[in-house]
SEVOMAR-404988 format. One record per residue (C-alpha): x, y, z. Coordinates in Angstrom, 2 decimals, always signed. Layout:
! SEVOMAR-404988
[r [X Y Z]];
...
//
This chain:
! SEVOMAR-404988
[r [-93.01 -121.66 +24.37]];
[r [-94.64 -124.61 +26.70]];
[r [-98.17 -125.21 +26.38]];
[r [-100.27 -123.01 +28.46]];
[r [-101.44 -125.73 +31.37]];
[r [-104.75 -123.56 +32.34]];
[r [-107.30 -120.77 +31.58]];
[r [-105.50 -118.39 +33.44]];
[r [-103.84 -116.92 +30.20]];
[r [-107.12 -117.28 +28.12]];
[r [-107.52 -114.28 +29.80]];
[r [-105.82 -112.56 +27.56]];
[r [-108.03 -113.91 +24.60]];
[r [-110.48 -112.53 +25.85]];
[r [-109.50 -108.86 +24.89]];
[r [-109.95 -109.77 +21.11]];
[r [-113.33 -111.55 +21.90]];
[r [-114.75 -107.27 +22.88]];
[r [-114.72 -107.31 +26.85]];
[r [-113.04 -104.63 +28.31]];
[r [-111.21 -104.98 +31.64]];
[r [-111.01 -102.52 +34.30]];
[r [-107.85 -101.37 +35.89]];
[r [-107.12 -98.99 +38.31]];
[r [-107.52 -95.84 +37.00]];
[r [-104.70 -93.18 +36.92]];
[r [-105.95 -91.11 +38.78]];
[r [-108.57 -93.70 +41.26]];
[r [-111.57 -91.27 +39.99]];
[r [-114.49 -93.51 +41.04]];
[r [-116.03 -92.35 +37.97]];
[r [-113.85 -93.63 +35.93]];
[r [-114.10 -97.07 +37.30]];
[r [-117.72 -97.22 +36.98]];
[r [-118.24 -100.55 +34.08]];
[r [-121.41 -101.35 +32.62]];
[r [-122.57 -104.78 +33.86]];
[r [-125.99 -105.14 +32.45]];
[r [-126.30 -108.42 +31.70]];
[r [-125.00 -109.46 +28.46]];
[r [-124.18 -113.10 +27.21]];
[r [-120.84 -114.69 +27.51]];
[r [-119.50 -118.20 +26.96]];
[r [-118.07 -120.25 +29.76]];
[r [-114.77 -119.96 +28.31]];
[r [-115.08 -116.12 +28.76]];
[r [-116.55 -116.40 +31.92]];
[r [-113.84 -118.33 +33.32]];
[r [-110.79 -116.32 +31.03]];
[r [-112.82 -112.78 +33.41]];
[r [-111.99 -114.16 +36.35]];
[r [-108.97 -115.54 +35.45]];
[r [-107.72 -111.96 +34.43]];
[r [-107.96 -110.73 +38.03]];
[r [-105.70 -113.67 +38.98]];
[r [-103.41 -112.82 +36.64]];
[r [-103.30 -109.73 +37.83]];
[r [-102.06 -110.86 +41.36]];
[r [-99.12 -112.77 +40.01]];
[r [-97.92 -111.90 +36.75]];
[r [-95.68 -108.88 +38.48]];
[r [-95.50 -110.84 +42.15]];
[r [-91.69 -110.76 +41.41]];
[r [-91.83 -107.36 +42.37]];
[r [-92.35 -108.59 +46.36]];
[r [-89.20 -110.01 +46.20]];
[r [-87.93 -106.21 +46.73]];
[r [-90.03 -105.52 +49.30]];
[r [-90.17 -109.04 +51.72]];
[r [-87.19 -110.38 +51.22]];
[r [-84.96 -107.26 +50.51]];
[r [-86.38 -105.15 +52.99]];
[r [-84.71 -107.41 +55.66]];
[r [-81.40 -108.63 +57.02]];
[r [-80.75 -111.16 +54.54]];
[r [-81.44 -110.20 +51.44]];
[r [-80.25 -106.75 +49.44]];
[r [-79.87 -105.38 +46.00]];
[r [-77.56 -104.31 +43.44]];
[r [-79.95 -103.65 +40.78]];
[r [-78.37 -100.62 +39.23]];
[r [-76.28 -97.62 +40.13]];
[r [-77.01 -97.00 +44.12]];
[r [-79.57 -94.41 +43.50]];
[r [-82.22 -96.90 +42.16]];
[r [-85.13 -98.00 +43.12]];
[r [-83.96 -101.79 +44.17]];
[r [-80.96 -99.99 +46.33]];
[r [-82.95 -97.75 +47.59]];
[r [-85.25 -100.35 +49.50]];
[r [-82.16 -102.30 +50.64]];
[r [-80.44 -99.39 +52.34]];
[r [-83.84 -98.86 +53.92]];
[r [-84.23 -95.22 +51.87]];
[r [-87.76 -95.05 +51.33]];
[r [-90.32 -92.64 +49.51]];
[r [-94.13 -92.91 +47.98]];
[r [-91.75 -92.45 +44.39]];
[r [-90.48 -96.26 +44.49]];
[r [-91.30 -98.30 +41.69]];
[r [-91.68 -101.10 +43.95]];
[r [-94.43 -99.79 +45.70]];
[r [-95.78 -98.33 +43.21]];
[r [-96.27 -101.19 +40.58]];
[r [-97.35 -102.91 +43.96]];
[r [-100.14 -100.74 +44.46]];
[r [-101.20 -100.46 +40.92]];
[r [-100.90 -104.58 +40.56]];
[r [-103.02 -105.40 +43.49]];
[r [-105.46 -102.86 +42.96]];
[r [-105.71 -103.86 +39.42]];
[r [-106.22 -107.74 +40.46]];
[r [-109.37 -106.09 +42.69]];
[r [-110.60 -103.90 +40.07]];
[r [-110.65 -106.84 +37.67]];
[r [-112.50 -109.10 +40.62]];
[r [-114.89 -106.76 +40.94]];
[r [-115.92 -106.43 +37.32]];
[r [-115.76 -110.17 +36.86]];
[r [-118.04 -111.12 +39.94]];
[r [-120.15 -108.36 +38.99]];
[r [-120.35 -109.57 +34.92]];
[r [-121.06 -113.07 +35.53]];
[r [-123.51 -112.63 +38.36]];
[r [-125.17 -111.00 +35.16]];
[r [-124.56 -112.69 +32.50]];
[r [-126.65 -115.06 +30.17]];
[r [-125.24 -118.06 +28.44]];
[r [-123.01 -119.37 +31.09]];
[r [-123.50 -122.66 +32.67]];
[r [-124.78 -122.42 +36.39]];
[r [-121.50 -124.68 +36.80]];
[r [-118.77 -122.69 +35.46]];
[r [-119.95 -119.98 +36.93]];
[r [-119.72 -120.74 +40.10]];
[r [-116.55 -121.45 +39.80]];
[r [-115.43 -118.70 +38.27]];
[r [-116.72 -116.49 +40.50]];
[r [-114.88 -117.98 +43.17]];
[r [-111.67 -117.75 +41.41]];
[r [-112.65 -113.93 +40.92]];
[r [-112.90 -114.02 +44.72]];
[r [-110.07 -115.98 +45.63]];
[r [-107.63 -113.42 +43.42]];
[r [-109.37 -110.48 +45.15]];
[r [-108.65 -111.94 +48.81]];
[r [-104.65 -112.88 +47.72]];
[r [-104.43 -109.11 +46.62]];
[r [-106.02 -107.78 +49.65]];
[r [-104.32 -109.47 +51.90]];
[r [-100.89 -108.56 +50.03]];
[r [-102.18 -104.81 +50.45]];
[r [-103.45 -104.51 +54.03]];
[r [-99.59 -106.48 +55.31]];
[r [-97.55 -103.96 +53.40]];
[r [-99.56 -100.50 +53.66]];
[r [-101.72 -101.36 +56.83]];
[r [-105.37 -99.55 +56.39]];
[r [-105.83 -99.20 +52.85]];
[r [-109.14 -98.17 +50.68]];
[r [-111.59 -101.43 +50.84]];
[r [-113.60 -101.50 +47.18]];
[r [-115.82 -104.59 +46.51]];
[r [-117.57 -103.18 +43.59]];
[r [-117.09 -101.52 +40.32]];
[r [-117.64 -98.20 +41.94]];
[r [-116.32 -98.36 +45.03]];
[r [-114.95 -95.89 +46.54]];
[r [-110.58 -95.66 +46.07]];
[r [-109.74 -93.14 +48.35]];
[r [-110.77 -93.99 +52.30]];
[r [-108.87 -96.14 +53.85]];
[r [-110.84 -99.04 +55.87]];
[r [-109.68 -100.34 +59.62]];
[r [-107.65 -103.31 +59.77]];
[r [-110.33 -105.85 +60.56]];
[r [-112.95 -104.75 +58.03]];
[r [-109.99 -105.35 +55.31]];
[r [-109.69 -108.77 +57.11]];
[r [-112.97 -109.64 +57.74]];
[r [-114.02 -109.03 +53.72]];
[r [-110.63 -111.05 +52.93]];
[r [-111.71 -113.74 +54.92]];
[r [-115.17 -113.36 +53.73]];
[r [-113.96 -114.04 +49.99]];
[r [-111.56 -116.56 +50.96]];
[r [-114.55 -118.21 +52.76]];
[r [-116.96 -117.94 +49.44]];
[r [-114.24 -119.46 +47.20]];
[r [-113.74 -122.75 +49.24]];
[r [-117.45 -123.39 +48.28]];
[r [-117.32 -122.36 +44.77]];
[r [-114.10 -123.95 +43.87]];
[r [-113.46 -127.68 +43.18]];
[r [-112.69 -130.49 +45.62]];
[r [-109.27 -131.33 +43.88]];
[r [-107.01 -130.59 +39.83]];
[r [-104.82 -132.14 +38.05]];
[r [-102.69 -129.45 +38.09]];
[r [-101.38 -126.78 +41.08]];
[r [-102.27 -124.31 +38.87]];
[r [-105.96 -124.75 +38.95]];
[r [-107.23 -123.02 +42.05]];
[r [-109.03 -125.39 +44.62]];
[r [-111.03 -126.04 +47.91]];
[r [-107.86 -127.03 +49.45]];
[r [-105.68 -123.65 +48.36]];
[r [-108.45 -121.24 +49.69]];
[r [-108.52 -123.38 +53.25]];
[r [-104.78 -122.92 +53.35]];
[r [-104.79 -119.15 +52.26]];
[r [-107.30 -119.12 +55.15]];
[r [-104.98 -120.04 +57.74]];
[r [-102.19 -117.72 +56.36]];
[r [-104.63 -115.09 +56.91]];
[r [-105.90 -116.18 +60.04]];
[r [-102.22 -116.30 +61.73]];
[r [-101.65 -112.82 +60.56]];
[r [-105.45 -111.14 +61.78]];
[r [-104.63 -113.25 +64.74]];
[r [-101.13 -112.01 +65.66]];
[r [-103.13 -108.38 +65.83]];
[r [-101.56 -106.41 +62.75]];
[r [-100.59 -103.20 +63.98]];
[r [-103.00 -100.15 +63.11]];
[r [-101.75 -96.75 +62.01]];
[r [-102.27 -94.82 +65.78]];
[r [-100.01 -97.67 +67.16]];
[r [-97.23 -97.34 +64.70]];
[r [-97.40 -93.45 +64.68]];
[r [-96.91 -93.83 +68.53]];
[r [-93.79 -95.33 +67.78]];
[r [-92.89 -94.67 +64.43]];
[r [-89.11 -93.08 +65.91]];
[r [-87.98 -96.00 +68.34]];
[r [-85.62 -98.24 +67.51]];
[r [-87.26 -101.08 +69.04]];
[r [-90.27 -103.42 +68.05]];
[r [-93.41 -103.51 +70.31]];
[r [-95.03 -106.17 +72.35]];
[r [-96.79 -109.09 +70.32]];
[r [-100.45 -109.50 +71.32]];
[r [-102.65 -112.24 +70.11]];
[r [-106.49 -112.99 +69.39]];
[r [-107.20 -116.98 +70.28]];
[r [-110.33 -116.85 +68.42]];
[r [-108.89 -116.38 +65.18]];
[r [-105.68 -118.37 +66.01]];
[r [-107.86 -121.28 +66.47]];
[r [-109.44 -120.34 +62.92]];
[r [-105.81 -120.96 +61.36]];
[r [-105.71 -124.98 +63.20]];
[r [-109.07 -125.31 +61.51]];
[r [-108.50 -124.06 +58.02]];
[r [-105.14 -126.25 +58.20]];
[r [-106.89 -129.56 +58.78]];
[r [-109.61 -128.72 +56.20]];
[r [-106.14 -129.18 +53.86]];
[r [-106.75 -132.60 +52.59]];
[r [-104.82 -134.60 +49.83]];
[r [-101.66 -133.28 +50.31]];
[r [-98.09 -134.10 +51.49]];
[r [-95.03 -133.08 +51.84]];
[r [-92.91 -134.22 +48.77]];
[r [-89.86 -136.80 +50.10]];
[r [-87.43 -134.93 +48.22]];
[r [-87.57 -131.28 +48.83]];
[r [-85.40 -131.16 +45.66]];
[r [-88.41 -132.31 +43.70]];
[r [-90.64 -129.61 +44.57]];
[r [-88.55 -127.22 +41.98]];
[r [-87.31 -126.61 +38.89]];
[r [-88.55 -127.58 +34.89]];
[r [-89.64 -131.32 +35.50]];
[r [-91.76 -130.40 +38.60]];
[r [-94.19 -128.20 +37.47]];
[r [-97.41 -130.18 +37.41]];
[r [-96.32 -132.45 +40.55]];
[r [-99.08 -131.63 +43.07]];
[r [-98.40 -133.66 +46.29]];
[r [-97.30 -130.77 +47.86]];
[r [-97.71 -127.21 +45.97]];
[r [-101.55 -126.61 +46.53]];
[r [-101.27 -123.25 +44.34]];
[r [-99.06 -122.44 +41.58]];
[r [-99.57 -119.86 +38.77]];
[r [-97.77 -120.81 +35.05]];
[r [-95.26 -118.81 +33.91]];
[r [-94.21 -118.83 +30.25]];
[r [-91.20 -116.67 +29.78]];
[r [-91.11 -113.14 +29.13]];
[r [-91.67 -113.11 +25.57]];
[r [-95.58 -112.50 +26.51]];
[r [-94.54 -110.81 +29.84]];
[r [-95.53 -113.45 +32.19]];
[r [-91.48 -114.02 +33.43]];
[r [-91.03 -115.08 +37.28]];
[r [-88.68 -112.37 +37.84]];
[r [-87.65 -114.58 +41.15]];
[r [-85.48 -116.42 +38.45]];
[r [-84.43 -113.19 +36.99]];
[r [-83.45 -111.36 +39.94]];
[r [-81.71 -114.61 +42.10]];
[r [-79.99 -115.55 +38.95]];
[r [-79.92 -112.54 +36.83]];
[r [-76.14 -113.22 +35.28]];
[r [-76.02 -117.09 +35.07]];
[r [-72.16 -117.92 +35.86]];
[r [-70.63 -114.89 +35.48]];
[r [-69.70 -113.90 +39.48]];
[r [-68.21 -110.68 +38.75]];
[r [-71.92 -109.28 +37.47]];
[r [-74.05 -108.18 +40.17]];
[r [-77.51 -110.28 +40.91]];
[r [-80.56 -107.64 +41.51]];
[r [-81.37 -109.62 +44.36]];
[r [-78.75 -111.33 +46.80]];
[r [-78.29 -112.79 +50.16]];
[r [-76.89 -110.49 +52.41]];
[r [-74.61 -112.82 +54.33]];
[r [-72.80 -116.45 +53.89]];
[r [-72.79 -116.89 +57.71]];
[r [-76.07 -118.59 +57.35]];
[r [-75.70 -120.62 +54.82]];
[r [-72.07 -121.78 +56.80]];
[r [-73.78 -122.43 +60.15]];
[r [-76.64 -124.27 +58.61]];
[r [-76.55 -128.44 +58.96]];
[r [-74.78 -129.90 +55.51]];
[r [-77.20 -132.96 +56.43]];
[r [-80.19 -130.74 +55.88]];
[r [-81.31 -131.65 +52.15]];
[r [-82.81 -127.66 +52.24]];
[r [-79.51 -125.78 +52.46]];
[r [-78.56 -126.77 +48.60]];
[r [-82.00 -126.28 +46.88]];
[r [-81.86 -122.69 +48.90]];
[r [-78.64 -122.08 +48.25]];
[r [-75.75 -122.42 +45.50]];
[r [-72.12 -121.68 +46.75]];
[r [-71.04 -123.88 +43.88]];
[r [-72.33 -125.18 +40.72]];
[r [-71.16 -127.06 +37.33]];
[r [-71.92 -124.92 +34.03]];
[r [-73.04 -127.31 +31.75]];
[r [-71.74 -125.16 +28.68]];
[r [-68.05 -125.07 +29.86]];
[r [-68.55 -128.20 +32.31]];
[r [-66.02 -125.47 +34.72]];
[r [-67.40 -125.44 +38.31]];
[r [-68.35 -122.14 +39.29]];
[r [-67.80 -120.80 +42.84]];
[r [-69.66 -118.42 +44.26]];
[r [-68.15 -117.42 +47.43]];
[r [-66.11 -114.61 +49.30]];
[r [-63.72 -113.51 +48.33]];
[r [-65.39 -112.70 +45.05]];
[r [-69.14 -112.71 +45.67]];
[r [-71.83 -113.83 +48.01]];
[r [-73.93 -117.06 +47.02]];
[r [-76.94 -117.23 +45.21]];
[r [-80.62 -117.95 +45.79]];
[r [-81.55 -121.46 +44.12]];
[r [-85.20 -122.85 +44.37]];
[r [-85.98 -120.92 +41.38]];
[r [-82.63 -121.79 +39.21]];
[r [-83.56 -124.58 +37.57]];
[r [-80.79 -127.96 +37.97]];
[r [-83.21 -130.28 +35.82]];
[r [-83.93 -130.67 +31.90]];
[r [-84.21 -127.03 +31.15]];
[r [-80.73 -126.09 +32.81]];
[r [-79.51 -123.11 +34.45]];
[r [-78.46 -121.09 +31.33]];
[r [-81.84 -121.39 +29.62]];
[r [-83.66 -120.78 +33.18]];
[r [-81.89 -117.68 +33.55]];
[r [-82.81 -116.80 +29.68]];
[r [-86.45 -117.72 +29.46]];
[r [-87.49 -116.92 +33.29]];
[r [-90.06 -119.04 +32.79]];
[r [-90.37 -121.31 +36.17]];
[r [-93.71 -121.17 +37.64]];
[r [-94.26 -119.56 +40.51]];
[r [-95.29 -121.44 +43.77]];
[r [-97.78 -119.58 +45.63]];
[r [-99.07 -122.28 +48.36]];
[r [-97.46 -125.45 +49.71]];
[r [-98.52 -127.43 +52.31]];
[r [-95.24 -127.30 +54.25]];
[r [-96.58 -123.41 +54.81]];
[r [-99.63 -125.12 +56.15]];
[r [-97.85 -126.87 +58.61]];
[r [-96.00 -124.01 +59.80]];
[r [-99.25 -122.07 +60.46]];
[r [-100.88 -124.94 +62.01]];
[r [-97.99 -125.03 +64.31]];
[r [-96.87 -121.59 +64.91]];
[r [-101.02 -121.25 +66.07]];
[r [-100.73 -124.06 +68.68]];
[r [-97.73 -122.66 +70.08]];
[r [-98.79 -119.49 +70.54]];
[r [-102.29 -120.60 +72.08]];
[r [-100.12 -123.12 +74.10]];
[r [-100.54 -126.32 +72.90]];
[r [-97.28 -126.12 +71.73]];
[r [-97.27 -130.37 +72.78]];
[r [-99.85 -130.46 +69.29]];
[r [-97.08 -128.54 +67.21]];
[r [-94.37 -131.45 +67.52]];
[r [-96.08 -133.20 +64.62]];
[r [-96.38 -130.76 +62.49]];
[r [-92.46 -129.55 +62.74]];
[r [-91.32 -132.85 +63.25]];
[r [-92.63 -133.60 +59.47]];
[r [-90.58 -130.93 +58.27]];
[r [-87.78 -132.19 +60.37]];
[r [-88.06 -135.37 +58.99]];
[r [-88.44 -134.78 +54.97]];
[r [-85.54 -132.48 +55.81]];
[r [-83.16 -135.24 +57.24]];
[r [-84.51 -138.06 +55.61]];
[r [-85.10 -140.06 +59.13]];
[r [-86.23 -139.35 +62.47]];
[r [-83.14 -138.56 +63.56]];
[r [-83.35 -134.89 +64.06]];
[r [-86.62 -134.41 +64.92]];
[r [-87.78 -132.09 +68.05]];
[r [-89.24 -133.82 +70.98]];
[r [-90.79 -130.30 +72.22]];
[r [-91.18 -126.66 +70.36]];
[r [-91.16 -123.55 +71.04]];
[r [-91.60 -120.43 +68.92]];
[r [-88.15 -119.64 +68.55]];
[r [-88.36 -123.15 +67.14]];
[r [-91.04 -122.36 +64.98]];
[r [-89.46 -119.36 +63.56]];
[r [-86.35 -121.11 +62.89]];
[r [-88.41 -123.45 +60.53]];
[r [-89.62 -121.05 +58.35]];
[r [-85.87 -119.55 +58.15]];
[r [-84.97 -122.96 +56.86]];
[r [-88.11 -123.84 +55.38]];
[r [-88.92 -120.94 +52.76]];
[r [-85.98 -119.59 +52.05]];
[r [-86.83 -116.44 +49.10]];
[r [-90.23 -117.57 +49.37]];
[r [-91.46 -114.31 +49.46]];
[r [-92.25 -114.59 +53.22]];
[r [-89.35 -113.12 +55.31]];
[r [-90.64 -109.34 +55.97]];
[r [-94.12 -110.63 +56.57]];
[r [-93.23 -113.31 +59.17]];
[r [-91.01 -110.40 +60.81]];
[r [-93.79 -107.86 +60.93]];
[r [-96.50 -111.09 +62.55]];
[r [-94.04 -111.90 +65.32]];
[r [-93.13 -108.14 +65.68]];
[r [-89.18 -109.16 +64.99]];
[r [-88.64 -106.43 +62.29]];
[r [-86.17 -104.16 +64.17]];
[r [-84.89 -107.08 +65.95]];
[r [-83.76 -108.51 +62.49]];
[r [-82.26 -105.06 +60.94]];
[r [-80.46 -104.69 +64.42]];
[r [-78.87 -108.42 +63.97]];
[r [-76.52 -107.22 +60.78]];
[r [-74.04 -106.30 +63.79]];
[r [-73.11 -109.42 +63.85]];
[r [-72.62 -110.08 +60.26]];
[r [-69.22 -110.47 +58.89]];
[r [-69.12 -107.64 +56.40]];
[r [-70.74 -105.27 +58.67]];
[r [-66.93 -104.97 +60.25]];
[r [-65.28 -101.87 +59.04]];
[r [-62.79 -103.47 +57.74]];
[r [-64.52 -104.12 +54.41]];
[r [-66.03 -100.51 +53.99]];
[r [-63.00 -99.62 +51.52]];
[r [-62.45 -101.43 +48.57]];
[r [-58.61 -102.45 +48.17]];
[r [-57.75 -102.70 +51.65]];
[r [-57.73 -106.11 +53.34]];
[r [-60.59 -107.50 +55.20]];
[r [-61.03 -109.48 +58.59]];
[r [-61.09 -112.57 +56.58]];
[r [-57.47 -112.11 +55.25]];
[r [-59.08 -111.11 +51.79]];
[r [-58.52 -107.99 +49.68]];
[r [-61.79 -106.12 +49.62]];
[r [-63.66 -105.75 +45.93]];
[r [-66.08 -103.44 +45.13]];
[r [-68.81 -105.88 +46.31]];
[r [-68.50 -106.28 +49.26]];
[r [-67.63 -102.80 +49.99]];
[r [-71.02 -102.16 +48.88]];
[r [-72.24 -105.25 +51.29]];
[r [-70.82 -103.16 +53.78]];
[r [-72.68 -99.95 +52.76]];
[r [-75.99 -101.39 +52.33]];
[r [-75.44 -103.46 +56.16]];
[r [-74.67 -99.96 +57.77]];
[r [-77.58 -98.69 +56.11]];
[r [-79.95 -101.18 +57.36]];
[r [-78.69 -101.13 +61.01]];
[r [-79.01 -97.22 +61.34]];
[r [-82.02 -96.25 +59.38]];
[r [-83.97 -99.15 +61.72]];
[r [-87.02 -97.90 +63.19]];
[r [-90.58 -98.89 +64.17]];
[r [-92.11 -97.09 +61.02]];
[r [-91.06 -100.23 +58.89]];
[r [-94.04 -102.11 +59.93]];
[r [-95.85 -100.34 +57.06]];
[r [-94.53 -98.70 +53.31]];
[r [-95.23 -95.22 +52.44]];
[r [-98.50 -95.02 +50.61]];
[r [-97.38 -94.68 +46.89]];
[r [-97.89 -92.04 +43.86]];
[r [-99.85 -93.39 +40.77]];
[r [-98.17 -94.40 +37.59]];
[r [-97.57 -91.09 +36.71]];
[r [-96.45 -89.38 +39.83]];
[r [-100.08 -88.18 +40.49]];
[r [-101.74 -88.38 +44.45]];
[r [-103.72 -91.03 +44.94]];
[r [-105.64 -88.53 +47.61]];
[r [-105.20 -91.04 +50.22]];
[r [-104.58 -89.65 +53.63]];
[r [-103.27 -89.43 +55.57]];
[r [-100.01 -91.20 +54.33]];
[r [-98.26 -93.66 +56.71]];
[r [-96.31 -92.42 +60.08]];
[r [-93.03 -91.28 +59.51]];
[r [-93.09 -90.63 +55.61]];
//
């Protein structure tokens, strides 16, 4: 195993040191979430390995979005298990409070807020600990709470807002007071945390001004609250995007607070083994050290779950090849995000993976350097990137569009364009926000962002209705064995592409915009009511 590159994982040190974390409770008693904070010495080391915890928290099960942003859209499915799992389930659009996926979800986030809570509250308290360090770990604390919160109000919409130890688990706050405390904490960290790291995996200024315009372009593309999706919940279409230009001129100002970064000139070199610690660009990383302490990025696992082998099936997949066909060979993004073909170093055989055998595979998180894809796939141990400052661009720009100044947002694409192409030769000389959206298609590519752009620019039955026109949606693949339109005998595969396409396009509806509001770890209520429309 690497060498840990931060405190985050001191965190779990700290267990043996006597301090007891909170968690959710199983069954979100209040009582039982009470902690004693009188004020009790700690080191700085422990204060910082507290904070740290709730961090940890956030990301060390983050691969479980994966199912829910990326797979819950046209583009991605899963074939994680017999059809009647949980991954399956999600893909053919099948939902109930029961799914794993939204349950570890709920229990992860809630956790990382339960363990903010504590920390904030302990070190406020606590004797022994530089005026210094705790500062900044308090800000950390806060800067893992607003990540999680802001994960929880995009998926499940109105959800119980806690800020203390006992706070209450059960009522579910409005959509702008769970924005207005995210924003609040987001706000608090910037002036806790430190001006710059050496490493993207030490939280800074710069990564909560850049989580502050994410959050900004959602609150300001008006989430939808829980009368407005009941009042459409059955339609098949998506409703009309509204905007606030107060807090879309927030996300232009967070964006150029975003100092000492750029885009890397390779995009190649923003992944894989031998980039890790490279900061130019990634503003927020968290380590990742394999699964042998349970820390794997499970977006290695699931993209590349069976190395070589093309006749396994991945857990997660893309849905379709006719993106990957129609996008511009010149564009140095389409091979990082993709692998149609690729060398295996142990048999030095090139591997295809392409129709008529299987679909290709998801690559930013396979790694092509030192480490190798065999032992990538093995050790799932590639850090994950949380922040970049590409994403900053794109929410800079997206923002001017929409408050038209989309004349500002040339810039801003136009750097993408250009790292892209490696010249000017490409770039846009206006924008629009079809333009926009087409960025982030090509930009961040299983990124973990896909469902949650959809649901900001109100495109999410737009994009389930848009399998139609994907090849394997044609009824000639729905049988295995017989021949499909592309002159191919049909395997089981893409039979099942088929199944899970059809699935999609007729379970669409407006209720997507939020999940059903989960069970607990055991299959006890949470008492949260009233559960989301249409579930």
């Amino acid at each position: 195993m690497r060498k840990i590159q931060n405190t985050f994982l001191a965190a779990l040190l700290v267990v043996s040191a006597g301090i007891n974390f909170a968690a959710c409770s199983s069954d979100n008693d209040d009582q039982n979430n009470v902690i004693n904070n009188e004020a009790q010495a700690l080191t700085d080391e422990q204060a910082l390995a507290l904070a740290d915890n709730a961090l940890f928290e956030y990301y060390h099960k983050a691969f479980g979005l994966s199912f829910i942003v990326e797979t819950f859209t046209s583009k991605t499915h899963s074939f994680e298990g017999e059809e009647s799992a949980d991954g399956p389930l999600i893909s053919r659009h099948e939902l109930t409070p029961t799914n794993v996926y939204f349950v570890n979800r709920w229990y992860n986030k809630n956790s990382a807020i339960a363990n903010a809570n504590e920390a904030i509250e302990k070190i406020t308290a606590a004797t022994g600990v530089s005026e210094s360090t705790k500062k900044i770990a308090i800000a950390r604390a806060k800067l893992a709470r607003g990540l999680a919160y802001h994960v929880l109000v995009r998926l499940w919409g109105e959800v119980p807002l806690y800020t203390t130890t006992n706070g209450d688990t059960k009522t579910r706050a409005s959509i702008d007071a769970i924005y207005t405390q995210i924003v609040k904490d987001l706000e608090e960290a910037a002036e806790g945390l430190p001006e710059s790291a050496s490493l993207p995996s030490v939280p800074t200024k710069a990564a909560a001004y850049g989580l502050l315009s994410r959050v900004y372009l959602d609150w300001g593309s008006n989430p939808l609250t829980y009368d407005q999706i009941n009042a459409i919940k059955d339609q098949k279409q998506d409703p009309t995007p509204s905007y606030t230009p107060a807090r879309l001129q927030k996300v232009i100002e967070y964006a150029d607070k975003v100092k000492g970064y750029q885009l890397n000139a390779d995009f190649s070199t923003i992944w894989g083994k031998d980039n890790e610690a490279k900061k130019d660009e990634k503003i927020l990383t968290f380590v990742h050290d394999g699964d042998a302490v349970g820390t794997g990025n499970h977006q290695v696992h699931c993209s590349w779950t069976f190395g070589f082998n093309v006749e396994r099936e991945n857990h997660l997949s893309p849905a379709q090849d006719s993106f990957l066909a129609a996008w511009d060979k010149a564009d140095s993004r389409r091979d990082v995000s993709y692998i149609d073909e690729l060398v295996n170093p142990e048999t030095n055989e090139l591997v295809l993976f392409r129709a008529p055998a299987t679909l290709p595979r998801y690559g930013k998180f396979v790694d092509r350097g030192s480490e190798g894809p065999n032992d990538c796939y093995r050790l799932n141990d590639l850090d994950r990137v949380e922040l970049r400052y590409a994403e900053v661009l794109l929410n800079k720009a997206e923002a001017l569009v929409l408050l038209g100044r989309a004349n500002e947002a040339v810039a801003p694409i136009n750097q993408l364009r250009q790292r892209a192409y490696g010249d000017a030769s490409h770039n846009l000389t206006s924008v629009t926000l079809d333009d926009v959206k087409n960025e982030w298609g090509l930009e961040f590519v299983y990124e973990q962002k896909e469902w949650f752009n959809l649901a900001r620019w109100k495109d999410v039955v737009k994009d389930l209705e848009s399998v139609a026109q994907n090849e394997y949606f044609d009824d000639s693949y729905a049988v295995a064995g017989q021949t499909g339109r592309n002159g191919q005998v049909v395997n089981a595969f893409f039979a099942k592409t088929y199944k899970h396409l059809h699935a999609k396009y007729d379970n669409r509806e407006a209720k997507y915009y939020r999940f059903p509001i989960p069970v607990g770890k055991s299959g006890e209520s949470l008492g949260i009511t009233p559960q989301n429309p249409g579930y």
